[in-house]
N, C-alpha and C positions, 0 to 999 in steps of 0.2 A: 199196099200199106203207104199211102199216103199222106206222112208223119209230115214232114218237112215242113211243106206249105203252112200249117196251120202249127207251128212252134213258134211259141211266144222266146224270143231272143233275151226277154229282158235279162235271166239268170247268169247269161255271160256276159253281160255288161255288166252287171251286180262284181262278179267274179270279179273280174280283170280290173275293175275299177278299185275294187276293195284290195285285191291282191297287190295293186300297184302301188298305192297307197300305201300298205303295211309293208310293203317290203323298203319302200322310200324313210319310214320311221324306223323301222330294222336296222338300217345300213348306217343312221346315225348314230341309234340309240347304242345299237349291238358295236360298233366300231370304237367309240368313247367308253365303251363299260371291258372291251376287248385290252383298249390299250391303259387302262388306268391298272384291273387287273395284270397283265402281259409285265409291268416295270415300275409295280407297286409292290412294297411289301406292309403288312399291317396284322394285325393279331385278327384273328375270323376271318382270314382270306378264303380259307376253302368251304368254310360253311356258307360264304355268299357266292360262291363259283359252286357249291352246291345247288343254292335258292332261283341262280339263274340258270341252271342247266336242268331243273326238276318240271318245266312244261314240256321238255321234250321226252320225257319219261313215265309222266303219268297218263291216266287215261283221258281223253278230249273231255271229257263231261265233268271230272275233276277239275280241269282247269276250268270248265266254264261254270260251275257251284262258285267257284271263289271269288270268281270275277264279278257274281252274281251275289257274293258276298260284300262285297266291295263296290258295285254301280247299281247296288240295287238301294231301294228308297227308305231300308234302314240301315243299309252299310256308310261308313264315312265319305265316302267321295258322293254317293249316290244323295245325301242330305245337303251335301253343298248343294248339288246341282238342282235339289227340287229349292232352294231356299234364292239360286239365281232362276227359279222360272223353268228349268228345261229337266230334260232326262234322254238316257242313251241307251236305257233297254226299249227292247221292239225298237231299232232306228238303225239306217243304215253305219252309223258311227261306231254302233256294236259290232257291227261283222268287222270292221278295222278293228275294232280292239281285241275279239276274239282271235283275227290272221297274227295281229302281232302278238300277242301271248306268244301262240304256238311257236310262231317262226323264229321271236326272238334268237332263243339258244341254236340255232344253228348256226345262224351270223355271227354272234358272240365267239362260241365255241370255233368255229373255223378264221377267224380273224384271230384272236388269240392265240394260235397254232401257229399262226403266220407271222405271226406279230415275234412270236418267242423263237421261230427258226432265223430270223435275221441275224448276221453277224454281227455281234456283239462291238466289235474291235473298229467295223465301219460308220458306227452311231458313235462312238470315242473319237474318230480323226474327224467326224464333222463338227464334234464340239469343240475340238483342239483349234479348230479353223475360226471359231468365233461364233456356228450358227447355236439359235436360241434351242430350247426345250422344242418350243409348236414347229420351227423349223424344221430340224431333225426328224421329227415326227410324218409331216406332211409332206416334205421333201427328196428325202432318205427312205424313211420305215414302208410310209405307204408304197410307192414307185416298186419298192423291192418284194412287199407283199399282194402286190396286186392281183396276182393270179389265184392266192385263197382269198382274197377278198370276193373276187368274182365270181367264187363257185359259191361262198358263202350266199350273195344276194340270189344268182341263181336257183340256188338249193331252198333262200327264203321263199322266195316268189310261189316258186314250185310247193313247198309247204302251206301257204296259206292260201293258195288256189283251192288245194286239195281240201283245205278245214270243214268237218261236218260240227261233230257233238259239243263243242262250246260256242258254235256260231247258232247252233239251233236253240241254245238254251240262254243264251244271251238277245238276241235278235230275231228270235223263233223263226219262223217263214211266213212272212207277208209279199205277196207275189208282186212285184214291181218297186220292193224297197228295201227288203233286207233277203231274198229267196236267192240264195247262190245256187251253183250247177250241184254240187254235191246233195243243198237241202229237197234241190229238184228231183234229183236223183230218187231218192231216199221217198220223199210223197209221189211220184209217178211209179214205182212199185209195188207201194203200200197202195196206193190207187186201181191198182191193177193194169195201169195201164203201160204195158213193158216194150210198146215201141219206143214213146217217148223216152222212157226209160233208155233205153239202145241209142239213141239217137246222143245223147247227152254224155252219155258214156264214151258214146267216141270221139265226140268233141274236144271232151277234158284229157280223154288221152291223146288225142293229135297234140294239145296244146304243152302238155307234158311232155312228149316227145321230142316238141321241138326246143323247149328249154334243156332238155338232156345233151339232145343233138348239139345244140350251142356252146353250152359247156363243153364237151367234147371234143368240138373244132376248136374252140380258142386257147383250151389246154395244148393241142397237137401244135395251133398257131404259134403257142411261148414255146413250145419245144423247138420247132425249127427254128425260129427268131435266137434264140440263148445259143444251137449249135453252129448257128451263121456267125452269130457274134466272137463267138472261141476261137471259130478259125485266122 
């Protein structure tokens, strides 16, 4: 079974690129919608902490109809974009927007956990001191939430590595441009062909593994680091 040699690599560059990508727009997106939520109050808070936490609840092909409702060439974003000239169905810029759909609410949701475990009392002595709102925030909140922040992008990365049913439906699979390891997956079965298949599978799980594994040691890392500190 001489799979190896004749595997086209391109689907995990696809991956890793798209993944890296969505997870870089995640950590910003998801961190500024974590902290506006996290030490905001406003009437429909929860129904929008609803609306950002409902792509990690529905099913993938849900989320990629909507998205498909929306970047498609009669949805409202998808007419700007044919009215500048371009489009982002079939194109690798879909599989980034189908990772971040997905991935969003993880980042969100675990940064705002983080966000709202911070003492209350030491964001008050640093105002008392003089520092601004974005001080406080970037200084203080982050430094002290860092460690669910990290599992959050972690956990994003790992999420839209894994994304099949809105990146297929968004970006379908064109081999060398929008075909990630999952849609590989998924047409080397349907193909019949289940080395390939095998092969792919382990890769993306080595690749998962090792972002578990990291997570992991760097959790254990803040553990020792915080009981070195106490002493």
């Amino acid at each position: 079974m001489n799979v190896l040699p004749q595997l086209d690599l391109t689907p995990m560059w696809i991956s890793l690129k798209t993944a890296g990508t969505a997870t870089l727009i995640t950590f910003a997106v998801g961190i500024t919608a974590a902290r506006w939520m996290a030490f905001t109050h406003f009437k429909g808070k929860e129904l929008l902490d609803g609306i950002l936490l409902m792509p990690m609840v529905l099913p993938p092909t849900v989320v990629g109809f909507v998205l498909l409702l929306i970047f498609g060439k009669n949805g409202p974003v998808g007419q700007i974009l044919l009215k500048l000239g371009t489009t982002v169905i079939f194109s690798w810029p879909a599989t980034v927007i189908a990772a971040t759909a997905v991935a969003l609410p993880l980042m969100y949701k675990t940064a705002r956990a983080a966000f709202e475990q911070v003492n209350t009392d030491i964001l008050d002595a640093a105002r008392t001191l003089g520092a601004t709102e974005m001080r406080v925030f970037w200084q203080v909140t982050v430094p002290l939430s860092w460690p669910g922040i990290l599992a959050g992008t972690i956990l994003s990365f790992a999420r839209a590595l894994g994304e099949f049913g809105a990146t297929l439906m968004l970006a379908g699979s064109i081999p060398g441009k929008t075909q990630t390891i999952p849609v590989a997956i998924f047409f080397a079965v349907e193909g019949g062909d289940m080395a390939k298949a095998f092969i792919w599978v382990l890769i993306i799980i080595l690749i998962s593994l090792a972002m578990v594994l990291a997570l992991n040691y760097w959790s254990k890392f803040q553990h020792d680091y915080l009981a070195r500190s106490r002493r």
